[in-house]
C-alpha positions in Angstrom: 28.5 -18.9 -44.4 26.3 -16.2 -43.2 23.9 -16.9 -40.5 20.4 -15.5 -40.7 19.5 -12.9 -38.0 17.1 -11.0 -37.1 18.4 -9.3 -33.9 21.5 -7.4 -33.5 24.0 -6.3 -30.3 26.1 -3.8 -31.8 26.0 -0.8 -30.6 28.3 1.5 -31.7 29.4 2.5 -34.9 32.9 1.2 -34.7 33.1 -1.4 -32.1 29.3 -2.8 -32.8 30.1 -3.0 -36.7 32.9 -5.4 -36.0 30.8 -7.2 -33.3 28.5 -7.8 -35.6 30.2 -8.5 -39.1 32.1 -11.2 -37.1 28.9 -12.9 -35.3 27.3 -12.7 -38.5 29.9 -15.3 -40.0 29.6 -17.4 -36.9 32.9 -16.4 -35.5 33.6 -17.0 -31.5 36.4 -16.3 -29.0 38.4 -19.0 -27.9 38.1 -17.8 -24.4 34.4 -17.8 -24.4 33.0 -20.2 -26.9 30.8 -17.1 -27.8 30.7 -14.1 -30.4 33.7 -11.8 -30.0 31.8 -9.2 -27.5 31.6 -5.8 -28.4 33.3 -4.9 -24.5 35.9 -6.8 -25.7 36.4 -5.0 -29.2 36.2 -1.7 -27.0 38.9 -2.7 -24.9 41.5 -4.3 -27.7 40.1 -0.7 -29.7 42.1 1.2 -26.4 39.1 1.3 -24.3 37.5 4.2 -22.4 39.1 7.4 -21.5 37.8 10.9 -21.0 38.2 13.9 -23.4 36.2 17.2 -22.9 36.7 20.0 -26.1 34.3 22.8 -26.3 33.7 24.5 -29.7 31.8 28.0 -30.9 31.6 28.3 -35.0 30.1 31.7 -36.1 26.1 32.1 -36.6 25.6 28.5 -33.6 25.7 28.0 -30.2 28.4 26.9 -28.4 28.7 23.4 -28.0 30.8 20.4 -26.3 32.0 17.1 -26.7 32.6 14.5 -24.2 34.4 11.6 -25.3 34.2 8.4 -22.8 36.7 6.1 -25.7 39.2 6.0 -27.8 39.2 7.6 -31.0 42.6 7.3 -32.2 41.6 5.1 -35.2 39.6 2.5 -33.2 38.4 0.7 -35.7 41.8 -0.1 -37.6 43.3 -0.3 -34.5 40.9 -3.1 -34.1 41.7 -5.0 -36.7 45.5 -5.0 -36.4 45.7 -6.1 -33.3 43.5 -8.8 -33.7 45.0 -10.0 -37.4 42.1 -9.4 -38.9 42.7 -9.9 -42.4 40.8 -7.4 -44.6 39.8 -7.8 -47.9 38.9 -4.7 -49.6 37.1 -3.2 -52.9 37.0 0.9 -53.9 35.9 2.1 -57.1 34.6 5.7 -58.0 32.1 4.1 -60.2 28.6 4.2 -58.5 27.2 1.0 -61.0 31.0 -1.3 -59.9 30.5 -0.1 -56.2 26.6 -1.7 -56.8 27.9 -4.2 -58.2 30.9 -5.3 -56.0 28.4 -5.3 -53.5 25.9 -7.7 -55.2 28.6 -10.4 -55.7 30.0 -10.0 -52.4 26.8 -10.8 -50.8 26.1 -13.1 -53.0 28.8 -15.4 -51.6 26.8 -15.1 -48.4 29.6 -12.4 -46.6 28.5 -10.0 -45.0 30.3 -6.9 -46.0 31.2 -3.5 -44.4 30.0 -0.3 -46.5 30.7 3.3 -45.5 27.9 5.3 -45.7 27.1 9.0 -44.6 24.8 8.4 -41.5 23.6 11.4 -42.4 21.8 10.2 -46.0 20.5 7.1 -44.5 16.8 7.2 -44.8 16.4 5.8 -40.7 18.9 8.6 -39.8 16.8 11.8 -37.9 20.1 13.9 -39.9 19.1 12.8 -43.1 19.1 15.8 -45.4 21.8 17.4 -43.2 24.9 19.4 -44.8 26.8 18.0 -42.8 28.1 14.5 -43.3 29.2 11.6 -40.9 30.9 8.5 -42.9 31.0 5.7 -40.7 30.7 1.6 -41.6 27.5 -0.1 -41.6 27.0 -3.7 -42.0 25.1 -4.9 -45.8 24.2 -8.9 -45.2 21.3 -9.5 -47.8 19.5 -8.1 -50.5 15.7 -8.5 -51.0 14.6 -7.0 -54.3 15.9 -3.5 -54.5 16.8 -2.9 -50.9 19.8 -3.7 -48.6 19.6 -5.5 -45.7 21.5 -3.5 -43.0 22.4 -3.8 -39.3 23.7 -0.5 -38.0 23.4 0.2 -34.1 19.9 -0.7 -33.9 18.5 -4.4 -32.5 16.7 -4.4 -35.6 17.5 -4.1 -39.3 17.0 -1.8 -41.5 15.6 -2.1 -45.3 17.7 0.7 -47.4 16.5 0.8 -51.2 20.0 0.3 -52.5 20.2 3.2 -54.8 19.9 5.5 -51.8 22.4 3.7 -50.1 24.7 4.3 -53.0 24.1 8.2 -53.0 25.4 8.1 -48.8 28.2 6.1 -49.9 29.6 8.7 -52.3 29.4 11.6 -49.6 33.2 11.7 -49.0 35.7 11.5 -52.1 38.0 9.4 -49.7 36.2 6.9 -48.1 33.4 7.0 -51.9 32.3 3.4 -52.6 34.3 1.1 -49.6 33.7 -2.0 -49.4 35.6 -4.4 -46.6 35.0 -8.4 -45.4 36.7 -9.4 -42.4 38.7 -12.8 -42.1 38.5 -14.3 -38.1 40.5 -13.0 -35.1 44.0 -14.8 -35.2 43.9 -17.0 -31.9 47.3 -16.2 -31.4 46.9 -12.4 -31.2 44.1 -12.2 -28.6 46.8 -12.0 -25.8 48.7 -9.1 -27.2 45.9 -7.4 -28.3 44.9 -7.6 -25.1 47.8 -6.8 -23.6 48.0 -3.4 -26.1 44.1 -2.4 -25.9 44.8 -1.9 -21.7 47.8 0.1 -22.4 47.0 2.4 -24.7 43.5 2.8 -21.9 46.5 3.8 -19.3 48.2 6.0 -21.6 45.1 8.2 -22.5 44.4 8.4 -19.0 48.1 9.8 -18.1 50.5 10.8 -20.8 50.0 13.2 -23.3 47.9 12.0 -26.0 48.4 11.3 -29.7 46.7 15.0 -30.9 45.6 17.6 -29.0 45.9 19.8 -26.2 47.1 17.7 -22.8 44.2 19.1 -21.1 41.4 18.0 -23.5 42.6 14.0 -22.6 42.8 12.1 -19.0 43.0 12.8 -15.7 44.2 16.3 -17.4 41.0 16.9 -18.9 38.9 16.2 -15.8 40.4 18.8 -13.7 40.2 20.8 -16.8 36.7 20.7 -17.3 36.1 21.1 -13.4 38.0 24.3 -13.5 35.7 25.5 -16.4 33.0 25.2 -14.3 33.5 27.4 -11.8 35.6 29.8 -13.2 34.3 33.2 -14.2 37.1 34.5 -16.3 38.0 32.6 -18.5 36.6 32.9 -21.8 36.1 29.1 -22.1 34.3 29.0 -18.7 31.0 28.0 -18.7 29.8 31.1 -16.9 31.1 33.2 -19.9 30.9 30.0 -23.1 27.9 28.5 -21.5 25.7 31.2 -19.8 22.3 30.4 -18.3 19.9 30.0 -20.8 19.9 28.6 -24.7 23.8 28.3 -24.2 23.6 26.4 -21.0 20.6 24.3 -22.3 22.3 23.6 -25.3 25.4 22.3 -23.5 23.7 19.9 -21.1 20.7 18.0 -23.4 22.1 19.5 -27.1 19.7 20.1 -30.3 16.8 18.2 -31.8 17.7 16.3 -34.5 16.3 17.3 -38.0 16.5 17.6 -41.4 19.5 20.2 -42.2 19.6 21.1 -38.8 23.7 21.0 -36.8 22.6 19.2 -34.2 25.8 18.2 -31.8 24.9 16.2 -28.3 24.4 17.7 -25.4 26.0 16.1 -21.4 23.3 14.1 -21.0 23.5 12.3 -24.6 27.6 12.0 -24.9 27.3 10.0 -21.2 24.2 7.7 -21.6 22.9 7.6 -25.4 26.3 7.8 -27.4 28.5 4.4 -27.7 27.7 1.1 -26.3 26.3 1.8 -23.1 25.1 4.2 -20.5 27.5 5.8 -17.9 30.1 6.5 -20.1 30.4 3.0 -21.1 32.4 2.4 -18.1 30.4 -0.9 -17.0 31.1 -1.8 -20.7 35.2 -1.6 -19.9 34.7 -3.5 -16.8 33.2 -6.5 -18.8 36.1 -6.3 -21.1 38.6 -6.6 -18.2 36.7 -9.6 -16.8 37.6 -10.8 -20.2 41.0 -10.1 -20.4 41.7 -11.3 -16.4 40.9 -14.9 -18.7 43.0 -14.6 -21.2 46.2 -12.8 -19.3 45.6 -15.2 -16.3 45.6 -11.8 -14.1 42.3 -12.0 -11.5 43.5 -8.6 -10.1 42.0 -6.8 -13.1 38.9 -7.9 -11.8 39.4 -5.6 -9.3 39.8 -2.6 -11.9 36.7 -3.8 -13.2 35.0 -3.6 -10.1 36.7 0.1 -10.1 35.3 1.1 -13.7 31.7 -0.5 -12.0 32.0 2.3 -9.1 32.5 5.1 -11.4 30.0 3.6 -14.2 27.9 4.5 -11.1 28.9 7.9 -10.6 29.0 9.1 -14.3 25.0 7.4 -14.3 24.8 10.2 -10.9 26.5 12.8 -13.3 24.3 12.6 -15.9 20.6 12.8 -13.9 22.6 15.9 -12.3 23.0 17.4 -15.7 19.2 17.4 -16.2 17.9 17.5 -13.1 14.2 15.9 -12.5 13.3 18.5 -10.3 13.4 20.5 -12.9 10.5 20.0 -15.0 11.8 21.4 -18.6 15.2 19.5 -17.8 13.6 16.2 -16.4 10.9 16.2 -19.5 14.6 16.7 -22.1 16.2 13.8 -20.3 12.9 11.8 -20.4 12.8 12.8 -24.4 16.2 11.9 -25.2 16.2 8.5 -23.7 13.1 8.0 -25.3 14.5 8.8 -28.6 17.6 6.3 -28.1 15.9 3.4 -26.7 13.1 3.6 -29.5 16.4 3.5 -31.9 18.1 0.3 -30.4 15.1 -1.5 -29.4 12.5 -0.8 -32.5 15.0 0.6 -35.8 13.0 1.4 -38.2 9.4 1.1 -36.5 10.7 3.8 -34.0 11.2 6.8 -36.3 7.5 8.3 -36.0 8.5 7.8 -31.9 11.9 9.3 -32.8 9.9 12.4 -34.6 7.5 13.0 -31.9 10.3 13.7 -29.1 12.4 15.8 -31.3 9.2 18.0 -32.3 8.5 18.4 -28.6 12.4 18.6 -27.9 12.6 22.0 -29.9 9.6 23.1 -28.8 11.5 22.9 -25.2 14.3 25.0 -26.8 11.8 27.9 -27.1 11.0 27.5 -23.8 14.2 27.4 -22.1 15.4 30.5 -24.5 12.4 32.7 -23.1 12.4 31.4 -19.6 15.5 30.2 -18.3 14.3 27.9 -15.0 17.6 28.6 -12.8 18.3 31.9 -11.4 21.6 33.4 -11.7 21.9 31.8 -7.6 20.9 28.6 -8.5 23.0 28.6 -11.7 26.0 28.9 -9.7 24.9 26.2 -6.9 24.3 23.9 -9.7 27.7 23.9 -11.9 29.8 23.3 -8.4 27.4 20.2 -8.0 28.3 19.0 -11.5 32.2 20.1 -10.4 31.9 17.7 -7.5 30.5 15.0 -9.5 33.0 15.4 -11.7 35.6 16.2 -9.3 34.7 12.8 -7.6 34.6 10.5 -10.9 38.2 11.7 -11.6 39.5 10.2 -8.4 37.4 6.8 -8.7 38.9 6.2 -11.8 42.4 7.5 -10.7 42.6 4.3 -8.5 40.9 2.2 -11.6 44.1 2.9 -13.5 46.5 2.2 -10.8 44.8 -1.0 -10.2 45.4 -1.6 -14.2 49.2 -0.6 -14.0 49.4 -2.5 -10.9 48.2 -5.4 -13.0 49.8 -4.8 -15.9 53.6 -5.0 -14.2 
């Protein structure tokens, strides 16, 4: 039977969407008596690593991605492990997807929809052309609108026609509906034993897709290198020049309506996920977890590792947008604005949400006439972010020996 909430601790899309379809039915771990937490979802999903890809499509800037976990399937991968039985509807019928839906939440089940984030009335995307399916959690109906709990503390009231039109944005994924069954108790071990790893893997082998040096330890001294080289075309000197290209790479776009708005630095490491720092102190709460349930206190001692660099990647980030900088420490200021206005206040935070990106763009114009690093100070500053960089690498080098040490 559902329980009644008003407050919600999933954060991300993936992990927090499981978190909280599961606490919604009153599930809890055996090992802790409590909801399954969403550190330990991230960690049975394969846990943090670190992927850096660059991109430049025709008629935008150049932009980056910096992934701090897994994104092999995560949220499948999830489930499998786990046992989580899944019982699923699709239709390409928009009135049987509405009403699958209805009847489903009628049995007091929360259900998991997947909806374009970026035709969600609360999203600041909506009206983009470009689309984003993830899941979102439906658990009640109150006249014409869905109840929904989607990364925010607070719910969110979607009239359910709308809700219907984001659903449809993808022929593949049009009209998914999915309830989740409880964790098998006897998989929480393996799970476990699978989510760490697949963590060590991404760190050291070659991953799954992709180039070897966009994943890992590879991908570090990758992006290091791209910092201070001048001659290759994927450098930043020459991808990510001083001025709208560099500002573009360290605090991204302002959201808005039809606007291709990817994150900058600052965003990927403290406003994207489940937590700040690259959701490294997230990880380290998983492995307090799993030192329960493997009987294995030495990976507290790779937590305690993943704590140090949660540290440094917090460093990284003020370093990205530096506060003596005005126009960089007034970005940073905006964007964390933005994100906590999300998480804390859902839907009562948009007009907050609004305000910062207005402001936010009007700083883009600002930055594109008057660059506030010279081509000196330009230079100074991407070797800081190399040593910062440079430094988190070998932190968490010794986290994932103190994993495989474990792990033996």
């Amino acid at each position: 039977m559902i329980k009644k909430m008003s407050q919600f601790t999933g954060r991300h899309y993936e992990t927090g969407s499981v978190h909280n379809a599961l606490a919604l039915q009153g599930v809890k771990a055996p090992h802790t008596n409590k909801p399954f937490s969403e550190s330990f979802l991230l960690g049975v999903s394969g846990g943090v690593v670190f992927g850096y890809f660059t991109f430049e499509y025709k008629g935008y800037l150049p932009h980056l991605a910096l992934l701090t976990r897994n994104t092999f399937d995560p949220f499948q991968t999830i489930l499998e492990r786990l046992g989580v039985e899944q019982h699923i509807l699709q239709t390409t019928k928009a009135e049987t997807a509405e009403k699958n839906l209805i009847e489903t939440l009628s049995t007091g089940t929360p259900v998991l929809v997947l909806a374009d984030e970026c035709s969600l009335p609360y999203s600041s995307k909506k009206g983009s052309a470009y689309w984003n399916m993830i899941p979102v959690l439906a658990y009640d109906i109150d006249g014409d609108d869905v109840l929904i709990a989607d990364r925010s503390a607070r719910p969110f009231r979607v009239p359910m026609k709308v809700l219907t039109q984001a659903r449809a944005r993808v022929k593949d994924d049009k009209f998914r509906l999915v309830t989740l069954a409880s964790p098998l108790t006897s998989k929480l071990v393996s799970a476990t034993q699978k989510g760490i790893w697949q963590c060590i893997s991404l760190f050291t082998d070659k991953p799954p897709k992709g180039a070897r040096h966009n994943f890992g330890f590879a991908a570090y001294e990758h992006f290091a290198d791209m910092l201070v080289n001048t001659r290759n075309k994927q450098s930043w000197e020459r991808l990510f020049a001083a001025g709208p290209r560099m500002y573009n790479a360290l605090a991204g776009m302002a959201e808005g309506p039809g606007a291709f708005t990817p994150p900058g630095v600052f965003t990927w490491v403290n406003c994207f996920g489940a937590g700040d720092g690259a959701e490294r102190a997230l990880y380290a709460d998983f492995l307090d977890e799993a030192a329960i349930l493997l009987e294995k206190k030495s990976l507290k001692d790779a937590a305690g590792q993943f704590r140090n660099s949660h540290s440094r990647w917090l460093k990284f980030a003020d370093a990205a947008l530096p506060s003596h900088v005005p126009v960089f420490h007034e970005a940073k200021t905006l964007l964390l604005k933005k994100h906590r206005a999300f998480i804390e206040n859902g839907e009562d935070g948009m007009e907050e949400i609004a305000d910062a990106n207005k402001r936010l763009r009007k700083l883009e114009v600002e930055v594109a006439k008057n660059f506030p690093l010279t081509s000196a100070q330009t230079v100074e500053f991407r070797a800081q972010l190399r040593e910062h960089i440079m430094a988190i690498s070998e932190i968490e080098k010794k986290a994932v020996e103190l994993l495989q040490e474990s792990m033996r």
